[in-house]
Gaussian input, Z-matrix of N, CA and C with variables (Angstrom, degrees):
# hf/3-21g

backbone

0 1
 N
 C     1     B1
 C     2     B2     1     A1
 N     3     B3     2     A2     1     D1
 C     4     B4     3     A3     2     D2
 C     5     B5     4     A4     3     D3
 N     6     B6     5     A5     4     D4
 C     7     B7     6     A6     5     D5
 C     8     B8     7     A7     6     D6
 N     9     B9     8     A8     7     D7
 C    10    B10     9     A9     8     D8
 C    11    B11    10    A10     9     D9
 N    12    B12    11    A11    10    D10
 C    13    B13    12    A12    11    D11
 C    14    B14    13    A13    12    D12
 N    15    B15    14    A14    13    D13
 C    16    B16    15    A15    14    D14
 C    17    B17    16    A16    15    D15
 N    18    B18    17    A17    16    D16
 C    19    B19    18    A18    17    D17
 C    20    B20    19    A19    18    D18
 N    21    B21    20    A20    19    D19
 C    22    B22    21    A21    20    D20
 C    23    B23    22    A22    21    D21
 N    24    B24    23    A23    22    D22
 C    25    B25    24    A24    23    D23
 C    26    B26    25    A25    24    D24
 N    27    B27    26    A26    25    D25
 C    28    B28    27    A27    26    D26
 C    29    B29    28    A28    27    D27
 N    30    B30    29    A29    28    D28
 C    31    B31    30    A30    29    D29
 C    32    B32    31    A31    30    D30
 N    33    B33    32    A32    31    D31
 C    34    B34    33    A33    32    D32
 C    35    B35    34    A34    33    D33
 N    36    B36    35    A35    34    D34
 C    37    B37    36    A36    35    D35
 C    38    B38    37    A37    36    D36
 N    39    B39    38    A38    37    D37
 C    40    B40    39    A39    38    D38
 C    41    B41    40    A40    39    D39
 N    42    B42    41    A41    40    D40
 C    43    B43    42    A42    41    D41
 C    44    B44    43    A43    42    D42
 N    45    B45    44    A44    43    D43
 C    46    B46    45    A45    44    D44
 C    47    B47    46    A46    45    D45
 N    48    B48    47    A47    46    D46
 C    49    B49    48    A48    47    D47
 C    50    B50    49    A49    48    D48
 N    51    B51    50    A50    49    D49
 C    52    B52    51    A51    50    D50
 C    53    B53    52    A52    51    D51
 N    54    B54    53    A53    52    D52
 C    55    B55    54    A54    53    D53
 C    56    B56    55    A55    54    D54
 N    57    B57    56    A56    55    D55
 C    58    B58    57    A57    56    D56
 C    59    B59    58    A58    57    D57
 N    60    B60    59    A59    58    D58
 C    61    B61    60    A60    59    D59
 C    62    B62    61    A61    60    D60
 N    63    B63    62    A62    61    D61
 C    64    B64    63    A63    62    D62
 C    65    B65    64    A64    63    D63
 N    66    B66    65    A65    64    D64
 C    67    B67    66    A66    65    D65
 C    68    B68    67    A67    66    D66
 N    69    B69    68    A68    67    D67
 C    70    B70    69    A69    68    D68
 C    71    B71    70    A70    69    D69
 N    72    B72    71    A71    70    D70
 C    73    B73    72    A72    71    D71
 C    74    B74    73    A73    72    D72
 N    75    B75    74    A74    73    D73
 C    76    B76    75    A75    74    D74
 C    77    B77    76    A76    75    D75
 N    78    B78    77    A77    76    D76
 C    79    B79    78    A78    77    D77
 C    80    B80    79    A79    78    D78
 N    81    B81    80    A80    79    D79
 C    82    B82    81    A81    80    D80
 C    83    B83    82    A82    81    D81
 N    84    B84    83    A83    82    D82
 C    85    B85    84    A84    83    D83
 C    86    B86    85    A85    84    D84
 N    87    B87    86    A86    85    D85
 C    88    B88    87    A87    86    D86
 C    89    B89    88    A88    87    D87
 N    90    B90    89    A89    88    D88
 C    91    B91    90    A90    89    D89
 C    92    B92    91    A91    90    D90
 N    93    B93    92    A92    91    D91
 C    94    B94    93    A93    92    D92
 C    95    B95    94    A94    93    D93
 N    96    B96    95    A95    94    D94
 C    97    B97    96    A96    95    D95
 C    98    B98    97    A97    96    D96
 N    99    B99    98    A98    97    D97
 C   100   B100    99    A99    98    D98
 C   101   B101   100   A100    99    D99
 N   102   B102   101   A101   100   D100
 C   103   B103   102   A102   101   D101
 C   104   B104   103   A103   102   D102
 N   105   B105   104   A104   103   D103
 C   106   B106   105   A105   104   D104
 C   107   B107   106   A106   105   D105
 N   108   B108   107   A107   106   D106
 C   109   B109   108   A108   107   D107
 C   110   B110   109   A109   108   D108
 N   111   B111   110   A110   109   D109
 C   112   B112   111   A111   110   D110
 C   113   B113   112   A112   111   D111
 N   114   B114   113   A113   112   D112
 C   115   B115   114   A114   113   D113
 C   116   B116   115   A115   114   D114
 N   117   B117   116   A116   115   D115
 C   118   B118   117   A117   116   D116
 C   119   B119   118   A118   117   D117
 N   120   B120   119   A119   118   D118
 C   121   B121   120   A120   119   D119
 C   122   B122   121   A121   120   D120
 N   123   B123   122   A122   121   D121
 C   124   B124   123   A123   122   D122
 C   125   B125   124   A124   123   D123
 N   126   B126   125   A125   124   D124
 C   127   B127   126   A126   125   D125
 C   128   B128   127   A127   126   D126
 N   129   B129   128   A128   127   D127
 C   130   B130   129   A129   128   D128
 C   131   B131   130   A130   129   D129
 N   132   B132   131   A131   130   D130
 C   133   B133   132   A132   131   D131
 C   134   B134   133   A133   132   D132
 N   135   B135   134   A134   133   D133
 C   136   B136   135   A135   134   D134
 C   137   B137   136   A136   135   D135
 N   138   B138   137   A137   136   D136
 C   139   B139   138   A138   137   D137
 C   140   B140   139   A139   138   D138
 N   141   B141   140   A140   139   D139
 C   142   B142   141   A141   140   D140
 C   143   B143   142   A142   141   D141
 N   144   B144   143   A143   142   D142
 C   145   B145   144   A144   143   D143
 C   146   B146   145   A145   144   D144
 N   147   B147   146   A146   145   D145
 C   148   B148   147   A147   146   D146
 C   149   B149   148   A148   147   D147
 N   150   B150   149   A149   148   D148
 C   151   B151   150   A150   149   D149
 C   152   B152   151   A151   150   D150
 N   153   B153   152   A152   151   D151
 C   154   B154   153   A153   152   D152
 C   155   B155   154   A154   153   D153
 N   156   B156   155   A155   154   D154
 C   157   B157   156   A156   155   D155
 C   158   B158   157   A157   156   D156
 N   159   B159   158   A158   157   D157
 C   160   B160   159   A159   158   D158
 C   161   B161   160   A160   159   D159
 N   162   B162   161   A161   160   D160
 C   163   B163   162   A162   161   D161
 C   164   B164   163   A163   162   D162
 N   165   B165   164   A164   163   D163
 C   166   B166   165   A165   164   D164
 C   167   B167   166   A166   165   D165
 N   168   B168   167   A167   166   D166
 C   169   B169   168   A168   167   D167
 C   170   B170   169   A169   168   D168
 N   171   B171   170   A170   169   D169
 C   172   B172   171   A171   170   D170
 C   173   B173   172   A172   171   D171
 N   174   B174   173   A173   172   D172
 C   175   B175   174   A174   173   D173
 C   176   B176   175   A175   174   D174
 N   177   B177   176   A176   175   D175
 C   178   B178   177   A177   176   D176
 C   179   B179   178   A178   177   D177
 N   180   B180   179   A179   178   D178
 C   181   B181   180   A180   179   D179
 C   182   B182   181   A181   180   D180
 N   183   B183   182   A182   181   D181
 C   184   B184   183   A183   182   D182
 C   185   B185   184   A184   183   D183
 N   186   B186   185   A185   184   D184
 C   187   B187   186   A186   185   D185
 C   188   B188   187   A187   186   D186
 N   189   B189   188   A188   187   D187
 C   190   B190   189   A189   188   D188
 C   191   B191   190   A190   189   D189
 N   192   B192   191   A191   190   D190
 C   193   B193   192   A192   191   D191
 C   194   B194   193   A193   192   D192
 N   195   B195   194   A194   193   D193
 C   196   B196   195   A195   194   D194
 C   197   B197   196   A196   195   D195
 N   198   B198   197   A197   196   D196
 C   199   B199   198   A198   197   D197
 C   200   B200   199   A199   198   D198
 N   201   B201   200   A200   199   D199
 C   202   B202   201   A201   200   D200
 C   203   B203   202   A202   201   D201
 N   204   B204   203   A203   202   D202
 C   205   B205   204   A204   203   D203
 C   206   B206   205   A205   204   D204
 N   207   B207   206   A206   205   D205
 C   208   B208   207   A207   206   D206
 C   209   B209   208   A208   207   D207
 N   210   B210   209   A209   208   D208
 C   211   B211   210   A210   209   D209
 C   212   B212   211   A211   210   D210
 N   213   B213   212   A212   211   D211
 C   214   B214   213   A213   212   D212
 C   215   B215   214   A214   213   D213
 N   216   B216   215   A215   214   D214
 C   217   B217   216   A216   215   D215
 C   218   B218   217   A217   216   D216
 N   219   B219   218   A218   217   D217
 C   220   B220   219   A219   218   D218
 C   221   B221   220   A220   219   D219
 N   222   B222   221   A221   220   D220
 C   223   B223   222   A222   221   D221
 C   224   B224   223   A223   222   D222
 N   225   B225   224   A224   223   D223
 C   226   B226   225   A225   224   D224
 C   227   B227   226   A226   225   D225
 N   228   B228   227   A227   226   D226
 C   229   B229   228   A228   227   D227
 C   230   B230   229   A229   228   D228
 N   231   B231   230   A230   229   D229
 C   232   B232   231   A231   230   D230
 C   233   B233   232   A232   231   D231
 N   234   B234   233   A233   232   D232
 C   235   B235   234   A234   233   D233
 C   236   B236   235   A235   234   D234
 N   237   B237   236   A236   235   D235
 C   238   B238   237   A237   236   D236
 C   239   B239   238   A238   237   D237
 N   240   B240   239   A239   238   D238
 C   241   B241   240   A240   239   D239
 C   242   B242   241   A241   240   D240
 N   243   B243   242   A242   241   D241
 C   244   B244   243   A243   242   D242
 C   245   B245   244   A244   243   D243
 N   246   B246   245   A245   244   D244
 C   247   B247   246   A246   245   D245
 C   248   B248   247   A247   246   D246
 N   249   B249   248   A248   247   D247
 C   250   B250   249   A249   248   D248
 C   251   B251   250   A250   249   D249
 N   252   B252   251   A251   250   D250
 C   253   B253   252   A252   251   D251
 C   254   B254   253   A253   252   D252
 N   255   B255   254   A254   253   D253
 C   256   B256   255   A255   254   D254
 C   257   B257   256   A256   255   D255
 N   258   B258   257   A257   256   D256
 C   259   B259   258   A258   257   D257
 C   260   B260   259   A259   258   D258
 N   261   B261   260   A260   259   D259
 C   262   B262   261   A261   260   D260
 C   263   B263   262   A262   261   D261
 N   264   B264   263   A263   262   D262
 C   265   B265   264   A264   263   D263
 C   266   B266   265   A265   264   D264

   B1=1.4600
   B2=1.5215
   B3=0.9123
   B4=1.7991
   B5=1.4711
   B6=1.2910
   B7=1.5080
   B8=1.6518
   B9=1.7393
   B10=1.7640
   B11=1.1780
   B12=1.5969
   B13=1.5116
   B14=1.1194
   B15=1.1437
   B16=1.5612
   B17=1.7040
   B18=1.3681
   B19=1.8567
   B20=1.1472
   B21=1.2108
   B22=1.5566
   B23=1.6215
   B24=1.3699
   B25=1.6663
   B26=1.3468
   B27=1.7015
   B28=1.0393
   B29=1.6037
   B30=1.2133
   B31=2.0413
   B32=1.9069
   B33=0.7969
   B34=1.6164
   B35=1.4791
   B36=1.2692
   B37=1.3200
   B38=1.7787
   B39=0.9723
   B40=1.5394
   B41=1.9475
   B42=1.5614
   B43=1.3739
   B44=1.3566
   B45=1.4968
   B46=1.0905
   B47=1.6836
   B48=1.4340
   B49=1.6428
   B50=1.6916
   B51=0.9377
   B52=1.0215
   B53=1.9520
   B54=0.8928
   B55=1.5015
   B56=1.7299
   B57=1.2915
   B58=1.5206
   B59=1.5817
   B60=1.3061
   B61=1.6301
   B62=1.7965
   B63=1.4354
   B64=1.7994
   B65=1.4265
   B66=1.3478
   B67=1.3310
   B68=1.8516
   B69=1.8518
   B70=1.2534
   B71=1.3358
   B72=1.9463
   B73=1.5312
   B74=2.3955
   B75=1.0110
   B76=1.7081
   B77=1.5633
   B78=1.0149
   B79=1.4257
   B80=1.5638
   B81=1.7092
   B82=1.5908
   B83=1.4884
   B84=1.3292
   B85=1.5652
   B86=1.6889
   B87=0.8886
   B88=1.6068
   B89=1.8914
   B90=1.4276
   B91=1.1682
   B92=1.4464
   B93=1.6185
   B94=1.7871
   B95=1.5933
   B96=1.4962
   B97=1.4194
   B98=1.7304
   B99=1.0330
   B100=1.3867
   B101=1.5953
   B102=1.0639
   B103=1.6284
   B104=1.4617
   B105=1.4272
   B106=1.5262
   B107=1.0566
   B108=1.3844
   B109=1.6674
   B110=0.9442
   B111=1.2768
   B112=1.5654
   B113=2.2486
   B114=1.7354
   B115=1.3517
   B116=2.0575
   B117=0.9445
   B118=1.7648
   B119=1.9226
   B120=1.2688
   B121=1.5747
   B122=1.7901
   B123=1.7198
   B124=1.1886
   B125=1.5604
   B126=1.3296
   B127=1.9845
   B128=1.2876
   B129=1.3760
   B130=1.4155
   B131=1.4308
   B132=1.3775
   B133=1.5472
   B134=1.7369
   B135=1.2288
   B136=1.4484
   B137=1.6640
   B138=1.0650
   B139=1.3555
   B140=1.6583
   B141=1.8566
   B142=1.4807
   B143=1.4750
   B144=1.9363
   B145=1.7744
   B146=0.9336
   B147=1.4139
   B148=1.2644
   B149=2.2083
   B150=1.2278
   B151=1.0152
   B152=1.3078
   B153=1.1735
   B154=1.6869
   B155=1.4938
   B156=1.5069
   B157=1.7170
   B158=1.7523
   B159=1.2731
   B160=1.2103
   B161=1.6849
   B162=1.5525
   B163=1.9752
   B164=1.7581
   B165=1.0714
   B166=1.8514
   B167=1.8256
   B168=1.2552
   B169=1.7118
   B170=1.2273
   B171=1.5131
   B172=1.3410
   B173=1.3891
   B174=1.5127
   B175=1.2741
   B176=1.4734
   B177=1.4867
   B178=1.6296
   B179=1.6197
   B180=1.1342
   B181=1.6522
   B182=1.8728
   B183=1.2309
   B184=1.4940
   B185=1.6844
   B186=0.9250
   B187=1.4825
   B188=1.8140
   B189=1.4814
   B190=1.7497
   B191=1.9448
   B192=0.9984
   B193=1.1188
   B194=1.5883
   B195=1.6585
   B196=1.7991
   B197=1.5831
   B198=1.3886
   B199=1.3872
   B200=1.4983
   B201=1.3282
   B202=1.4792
   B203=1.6903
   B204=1.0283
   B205=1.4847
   B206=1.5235
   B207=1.2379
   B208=2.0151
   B209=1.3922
   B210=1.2362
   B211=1.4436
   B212=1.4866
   B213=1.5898
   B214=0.8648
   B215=1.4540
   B216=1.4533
   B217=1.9031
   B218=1.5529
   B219=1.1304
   B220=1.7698
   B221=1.6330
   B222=1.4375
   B223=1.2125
   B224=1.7305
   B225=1.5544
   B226=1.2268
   B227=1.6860
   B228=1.5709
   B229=1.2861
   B230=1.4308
   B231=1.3023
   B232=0.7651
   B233=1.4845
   B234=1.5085
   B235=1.2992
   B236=1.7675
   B237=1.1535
   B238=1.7813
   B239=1.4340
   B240=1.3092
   B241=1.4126
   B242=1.8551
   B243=1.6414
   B244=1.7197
   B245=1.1121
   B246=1.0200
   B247=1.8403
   B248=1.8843
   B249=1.1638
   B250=1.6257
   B251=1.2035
   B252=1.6031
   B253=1.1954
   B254=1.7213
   B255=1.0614
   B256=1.2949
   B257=1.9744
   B258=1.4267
   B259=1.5375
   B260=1.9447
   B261=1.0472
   B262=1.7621
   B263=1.3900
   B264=1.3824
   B265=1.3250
   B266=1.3539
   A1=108.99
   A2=113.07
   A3=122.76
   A4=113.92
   A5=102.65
   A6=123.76
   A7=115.61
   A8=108.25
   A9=101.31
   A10=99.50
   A11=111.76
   A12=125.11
   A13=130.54
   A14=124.56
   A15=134.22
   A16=100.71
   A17=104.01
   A18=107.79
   A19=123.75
   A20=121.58
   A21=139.71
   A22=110.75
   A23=99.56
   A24=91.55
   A25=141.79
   A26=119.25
   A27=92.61
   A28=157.33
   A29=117.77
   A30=95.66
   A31=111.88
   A32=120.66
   A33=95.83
   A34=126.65
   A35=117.44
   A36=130.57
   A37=115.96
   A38=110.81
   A39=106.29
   A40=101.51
   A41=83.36
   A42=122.72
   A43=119.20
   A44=119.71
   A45=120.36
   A46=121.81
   A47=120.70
   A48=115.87
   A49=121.94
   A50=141.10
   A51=132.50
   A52=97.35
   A53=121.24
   A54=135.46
   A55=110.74
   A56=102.11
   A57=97.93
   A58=92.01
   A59=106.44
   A60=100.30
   A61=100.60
   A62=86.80
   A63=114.77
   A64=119.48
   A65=127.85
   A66=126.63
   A67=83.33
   A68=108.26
   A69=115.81
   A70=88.16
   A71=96.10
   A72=117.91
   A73=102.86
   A74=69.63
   A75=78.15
   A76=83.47
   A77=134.64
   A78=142.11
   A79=96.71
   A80=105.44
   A81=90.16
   A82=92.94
   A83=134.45
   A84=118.31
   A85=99.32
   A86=119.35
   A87=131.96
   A88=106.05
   A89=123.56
   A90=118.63
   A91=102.81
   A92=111.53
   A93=101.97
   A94=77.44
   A95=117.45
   A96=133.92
   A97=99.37
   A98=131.57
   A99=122.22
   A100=115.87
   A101=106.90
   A102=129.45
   A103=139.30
   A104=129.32
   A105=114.05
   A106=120.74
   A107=147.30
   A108=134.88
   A109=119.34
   A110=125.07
   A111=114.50
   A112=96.64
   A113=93.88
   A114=82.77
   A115=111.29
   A116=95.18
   A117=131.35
   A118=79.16
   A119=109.49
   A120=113.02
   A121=135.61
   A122=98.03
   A123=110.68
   A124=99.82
   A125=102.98
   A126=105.54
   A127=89.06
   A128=99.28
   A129=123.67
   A130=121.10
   A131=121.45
   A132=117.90
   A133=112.18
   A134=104.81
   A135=127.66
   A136=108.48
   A137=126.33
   A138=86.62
   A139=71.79
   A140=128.93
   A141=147.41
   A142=112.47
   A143=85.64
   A144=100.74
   A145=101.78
   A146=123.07
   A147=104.73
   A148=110.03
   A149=120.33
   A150=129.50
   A151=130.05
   A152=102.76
   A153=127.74
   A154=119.15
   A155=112.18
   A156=107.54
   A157=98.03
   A158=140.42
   A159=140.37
   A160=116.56
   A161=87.94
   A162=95.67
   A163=123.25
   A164=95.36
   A165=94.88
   A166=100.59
   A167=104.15
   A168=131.33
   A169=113.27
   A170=118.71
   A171=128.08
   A172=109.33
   A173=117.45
   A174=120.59
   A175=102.97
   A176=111.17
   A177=120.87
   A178=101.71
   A179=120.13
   A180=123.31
   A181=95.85
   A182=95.38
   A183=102.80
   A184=109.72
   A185=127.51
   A186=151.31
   A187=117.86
   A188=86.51
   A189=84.17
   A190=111.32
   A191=95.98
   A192=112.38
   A193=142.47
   A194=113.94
   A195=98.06
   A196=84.29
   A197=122.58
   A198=152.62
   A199=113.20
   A200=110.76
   A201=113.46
   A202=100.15
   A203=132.44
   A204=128.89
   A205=125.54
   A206=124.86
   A207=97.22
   A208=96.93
   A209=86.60
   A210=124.56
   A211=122.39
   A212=109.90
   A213=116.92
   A214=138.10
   A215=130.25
   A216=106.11
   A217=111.23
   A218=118.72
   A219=106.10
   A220=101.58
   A221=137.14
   A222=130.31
   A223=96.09
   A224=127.10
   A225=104.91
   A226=93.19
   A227=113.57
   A228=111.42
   A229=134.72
   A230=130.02
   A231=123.25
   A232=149.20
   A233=107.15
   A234=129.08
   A235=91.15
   A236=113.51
   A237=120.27
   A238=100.23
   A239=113.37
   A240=148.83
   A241=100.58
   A242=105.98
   A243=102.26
   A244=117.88
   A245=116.74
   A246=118.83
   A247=87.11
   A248=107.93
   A249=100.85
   A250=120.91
   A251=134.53
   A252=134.11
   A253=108.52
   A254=130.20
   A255=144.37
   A256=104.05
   A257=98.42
   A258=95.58
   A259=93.50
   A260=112.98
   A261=117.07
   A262=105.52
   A263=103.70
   A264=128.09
   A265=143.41
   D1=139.94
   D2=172.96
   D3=-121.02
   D4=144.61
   D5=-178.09
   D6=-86.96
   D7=8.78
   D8=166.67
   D9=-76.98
   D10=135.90
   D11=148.61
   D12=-92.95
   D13=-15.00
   D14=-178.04
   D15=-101.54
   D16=160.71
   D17=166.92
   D18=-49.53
   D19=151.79
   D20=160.05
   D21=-109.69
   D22=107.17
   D23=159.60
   D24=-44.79
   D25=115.96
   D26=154.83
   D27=-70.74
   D28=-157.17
   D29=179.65
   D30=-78.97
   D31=164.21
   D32=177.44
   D33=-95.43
   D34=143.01
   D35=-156.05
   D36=-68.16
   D37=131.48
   D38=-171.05
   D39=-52.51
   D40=136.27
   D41=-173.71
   D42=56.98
   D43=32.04
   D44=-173.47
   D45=-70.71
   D46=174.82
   D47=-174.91
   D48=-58.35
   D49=130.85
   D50=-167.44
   D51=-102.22
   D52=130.82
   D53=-173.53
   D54=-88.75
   D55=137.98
   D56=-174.14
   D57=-104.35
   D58=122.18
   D59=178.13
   D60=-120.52
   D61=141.61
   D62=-175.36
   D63=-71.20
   D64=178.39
   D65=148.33
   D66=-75.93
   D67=173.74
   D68=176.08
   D69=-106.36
   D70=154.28
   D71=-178.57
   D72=-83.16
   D73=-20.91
   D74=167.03
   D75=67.75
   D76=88.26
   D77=170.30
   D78=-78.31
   D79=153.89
   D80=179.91
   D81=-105.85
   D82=-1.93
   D83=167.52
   D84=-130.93
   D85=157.29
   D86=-165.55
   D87=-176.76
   D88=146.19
   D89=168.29
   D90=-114.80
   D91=150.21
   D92=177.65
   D93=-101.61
   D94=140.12
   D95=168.50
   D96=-115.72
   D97=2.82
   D98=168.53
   D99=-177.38
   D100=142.14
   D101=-159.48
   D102=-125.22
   D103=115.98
   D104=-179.65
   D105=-81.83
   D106=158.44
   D107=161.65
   D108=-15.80
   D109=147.50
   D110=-177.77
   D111=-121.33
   D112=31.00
   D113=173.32
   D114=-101.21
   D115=3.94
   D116=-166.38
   D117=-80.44
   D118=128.90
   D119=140.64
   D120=-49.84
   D121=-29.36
   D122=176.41
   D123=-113.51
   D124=142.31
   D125=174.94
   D126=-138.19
   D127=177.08
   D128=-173.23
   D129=-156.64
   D130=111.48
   D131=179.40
   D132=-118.18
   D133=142.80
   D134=162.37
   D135=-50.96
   D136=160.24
   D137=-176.72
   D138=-166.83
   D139=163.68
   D140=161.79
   D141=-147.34
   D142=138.55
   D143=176.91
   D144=-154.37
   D145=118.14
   D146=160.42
   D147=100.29
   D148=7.77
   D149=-152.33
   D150=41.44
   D151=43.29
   D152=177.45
   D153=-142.82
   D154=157.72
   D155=-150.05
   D156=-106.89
   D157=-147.64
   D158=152.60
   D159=146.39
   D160=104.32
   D161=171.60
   D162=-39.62
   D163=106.80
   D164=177.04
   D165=-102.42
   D166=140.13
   D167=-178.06
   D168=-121.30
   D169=120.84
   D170=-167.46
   D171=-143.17
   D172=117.44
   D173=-179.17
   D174=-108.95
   D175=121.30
   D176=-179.23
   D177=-71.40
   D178=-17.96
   D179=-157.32
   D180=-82.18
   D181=-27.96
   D182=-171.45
   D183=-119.56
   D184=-37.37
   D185=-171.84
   D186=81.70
   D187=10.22
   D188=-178.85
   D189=-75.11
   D190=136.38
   D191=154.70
   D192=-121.55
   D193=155.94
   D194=-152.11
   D195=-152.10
   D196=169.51
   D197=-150.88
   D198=-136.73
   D199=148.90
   D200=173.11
   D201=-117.49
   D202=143.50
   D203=171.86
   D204=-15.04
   D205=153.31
   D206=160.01
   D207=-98.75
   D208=163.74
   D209=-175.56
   D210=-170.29
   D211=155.60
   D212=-179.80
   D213=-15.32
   D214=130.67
   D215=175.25
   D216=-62.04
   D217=-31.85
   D218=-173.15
   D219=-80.92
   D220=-23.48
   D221=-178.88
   D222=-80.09
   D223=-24.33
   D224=-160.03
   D225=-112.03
   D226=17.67
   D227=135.54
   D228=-90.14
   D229=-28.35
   D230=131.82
   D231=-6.62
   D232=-73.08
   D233=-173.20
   D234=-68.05
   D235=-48.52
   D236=-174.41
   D237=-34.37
   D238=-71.30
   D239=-155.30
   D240=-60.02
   D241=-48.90
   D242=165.27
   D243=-80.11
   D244=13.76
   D245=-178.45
   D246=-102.93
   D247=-76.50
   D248=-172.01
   D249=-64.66
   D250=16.63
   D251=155.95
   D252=-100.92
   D253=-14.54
   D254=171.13
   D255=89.95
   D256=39.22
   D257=176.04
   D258=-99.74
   D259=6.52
   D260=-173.10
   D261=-151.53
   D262=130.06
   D263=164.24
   D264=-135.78

């Protein structure tokens, strides 16, 4: 039994989306509305500001962190949703 509660990515699926990730705008308020394990070196949260959505990427191994555009909440459900099926990366 394991104690992750949140998703684990799977590997990504042949030819899947390739994600353009940003420097972050460092918003000073943002909500994370969805989350990967945080036992992963790399995580990933859903994230809202502003009535707009946007994938944040965080590598503990390095501490960088990076951004996907904003966009829409239903596109950046979407995009969530191909990220944790491994059609997006």
């Amino acid at each position: 039994m394991t104690d992750c509660l949140a998703p684990h990515l799977p590997p990504p699926q042949p030819g899947c989306v390739r994600l353009v990730w940003l420097s972050p705008r460092n918003e000073p308020r943002y909500r994370a509305l969805a989350w990967t394990c945080h036992c992963a070196d790399v995580t990933f949260e859903l994230c809202a500001a502003g009535g707009q959505t946007f994938l944040r990427r965080t590598d503990s191994s390095t501490g960088k962190i990076c951004e996907t555009h904003r966009m829409s909440m239903r596109e950046g459900e979407v995009t969530w949703q191909a990220l944790l099926s491994g059609r997006a990366r």
